[in-house]
C-alpha positions, 0 to 999 in steps of 0.5 A: 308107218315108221321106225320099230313098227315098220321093221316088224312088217319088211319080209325076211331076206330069206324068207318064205312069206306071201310065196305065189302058188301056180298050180296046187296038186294034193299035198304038193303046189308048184313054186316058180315051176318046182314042186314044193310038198306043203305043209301049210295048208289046212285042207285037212281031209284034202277035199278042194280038188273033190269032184263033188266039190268042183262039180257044186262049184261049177254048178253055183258058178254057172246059175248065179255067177261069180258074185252075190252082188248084195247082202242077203238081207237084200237080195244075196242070198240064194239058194246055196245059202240057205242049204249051206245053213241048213247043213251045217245046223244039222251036222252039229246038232244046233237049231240054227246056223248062220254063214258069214263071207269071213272068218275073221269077220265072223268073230270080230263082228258077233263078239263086237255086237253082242257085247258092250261096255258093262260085259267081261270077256275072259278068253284062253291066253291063245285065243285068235286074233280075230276075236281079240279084235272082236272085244276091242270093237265091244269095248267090253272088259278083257281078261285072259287066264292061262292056256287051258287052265280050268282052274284060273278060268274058275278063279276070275268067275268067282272074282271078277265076274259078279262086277259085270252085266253079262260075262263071256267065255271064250275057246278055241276047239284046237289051238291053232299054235300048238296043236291042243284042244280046250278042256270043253268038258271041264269049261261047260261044268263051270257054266253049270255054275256061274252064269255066263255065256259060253263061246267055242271058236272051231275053226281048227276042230271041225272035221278034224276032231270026234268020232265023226268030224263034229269038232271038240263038241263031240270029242268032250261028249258035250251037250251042244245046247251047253255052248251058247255060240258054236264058231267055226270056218269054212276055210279048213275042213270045208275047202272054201271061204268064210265063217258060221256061227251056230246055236240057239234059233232066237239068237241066231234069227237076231244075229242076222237081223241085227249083226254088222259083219252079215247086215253091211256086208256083200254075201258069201259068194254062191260058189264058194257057198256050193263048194263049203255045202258039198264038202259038209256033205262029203264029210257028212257022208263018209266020217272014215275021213276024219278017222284017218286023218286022226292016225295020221296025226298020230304017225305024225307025232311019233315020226317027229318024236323019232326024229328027236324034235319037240312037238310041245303040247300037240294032241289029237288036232291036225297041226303040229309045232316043231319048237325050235326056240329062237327066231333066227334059227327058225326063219333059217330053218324054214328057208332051208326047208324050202331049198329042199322042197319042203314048206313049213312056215315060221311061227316067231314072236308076238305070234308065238311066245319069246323064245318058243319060235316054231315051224308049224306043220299043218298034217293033212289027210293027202300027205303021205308018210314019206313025205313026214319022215323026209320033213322031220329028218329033214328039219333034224339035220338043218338045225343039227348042221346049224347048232353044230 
């Protein structure tokens, strides 16, 4: 690889990217021997050290070893498998769920199957890579409208969409940039109206997001039947690794026979199957989590606020932007945070808009409200001394 390209990928000098964890412990991990409090986890209800956690892992790990040694087409799938479907199928309400070894890979691959050449996606100007990928292996016409923007997603349905065969919406649950949710309510009565397939990407909602953590779904007082794919991951909430999509029975028994990403592809490894099971179940059983975790959101915003900074469009998700504006000052202030113990990753461009460079917290049941108010100040002072 060379020349502008190349540049874009070399590590800042400064730089807090790729750092190596020794231990994690709550809110805080252990860098090179120093307790650094971290706010680039998304752990968001804290249940990766769970003892029922721990205990499912060690459980699954112990009976079928660290591998699933095959797809579950042949032979990889077992028992933990299936209770995880099953469990995340009646946490949402669904007919039928399905889990993936990747989240990425969830998206990339049902998108990249179900649809083709003749289709048109039309997603929100922020959608996840992943998917972006995902219509570029369909090879299906792409066309985004302006972030959460009904009345432009309304306007390409009325143009654009009567030229193709089958047409897909796809959302995100919460923005994984700006902390926002998406206008499900208002998407889902467009559905009502034009005939097209509805796709919901939850892998910053579910269990952040509703009365009891059932994700942006519950949160609009949407009909689950009304979203043709419900998405989601089981990396967050779900203290482990991979994805599910979740939906009609049919769809869903074809996806398994059929889809790419889970026919050719090892399966999710029993324990972390056991591990995303056991917190589905922990949520599942004690919704207070998710409560508090949303006033936390709230004290966050109003400390970040207090202390002067701008959070953008932040909403009711566990993820909060500190919008600094220009690179350089935001790659500085992140590694001055690090210097002072605190860790806050940069969002700089093409992941984030010119001139909107951001360090992005990502608030979690386990952080205290000390540890924001340091953060924020902190954050205040660094950009204050540096703008001086």
């Amino acid at each position: 690889m060379r020349g502008h390209a190349a540049r874009m990928l070399l590590p800042q000098r400064d730089g807090t990217f790729f750092l190596s964890r020794d231990r994690s412990d709550g809110a805080s991990i252990e860098v090179d021997g120093r307790a650094v409090v971290n706010f680039s986890s998304y752990d968001y209800l804290g249940l990766t050290q769970h003892p029922e956690v721990l205990a499912a892992s060690h459980g699954a790990l112990d009976r079928f070893g660290s591998s699933a040694s095959a797809s579950r087409m042949v032979c990889g799938q077992t028992a933990v498998h299936d209770a995880l479907d099953e469990r995340i199928a009646r946490f949402l309400g669904t007919e039928s769920a399905m889990t993936f070894n990747s989240g990425f890979g969830t998206n990339a691959s049902t998108i990249g199957f179900l649809f083709e050449p003749r289709d048109l996606v039309l997603h929100d100007a922020y959608m996840h890579q992943s998917a972006l990928e995902g219509i570029r292996l369909s090879g299906a016409t792409r066309m985004s409208f302006r972030h959460n923007d009904v009345a432009a997603l309304a306007a390409l349905l009325e143009t654009e969409a009567p030229k193709y065969r089958k047409v897909l919406v796809l959302v995100e649950g919460a923005y994984s940039m700006d902390g926002d949710v998406c206008p499900l309510r208002e998407i889902a009565a467009l559905k009502r109206r034009h005939d097209f397939y509805l796709m919901v990407d939850e892998a910053h909602s579910l269990g952040t997001v509703g009365a009891t953590g059932r994700g942006i779904g519950e949160h609009a007082g949407v009909d689950r039947a009304d979203v043709d794919l419900w998405m989601g991951t089981l990396s967050k909430t779900l203290a482990s690794c991979g994805g599910y999509i979740a939906g009609n029975g049919e769809l869903v028994e074809f996806l398994r026979y059929n889809c790419p990403g889970y026919v050719y592809s090892a399966a999710l490894p029993p324990v972390g199957a056991a591990a995303a099971e056991a917190a589905l179940g922990v949520l599942e059983r004690e919704p207070e989590r998710s409560v508090a975790l949303q006033d936390k959101v709230q004290m966050a915003q109003s400390l970040a606020r207090a202390a002067g900074l701008d959070i953008g469009t932040a909403d009711v998700a566990p993820i909060l932007p500190v919008i600094l504006g220009e690179r350089d000052l935001t790659l500085h202030t992140s590694f001055a945070l690090y210097q002072r113990g605190l860790c806050a990753h940069p969002l700089v461009y093409p992941a984030v808009p010119k001139h909107q460079a951001r360090l992005r917290f990502f608030i979690t049941g386990l952080h205290t409200e000390a540890q924001l108010q340091e953060a924020f100040d902190a954050v205040a002072a660094i950009v204050a001394e540096a703008t001086a």
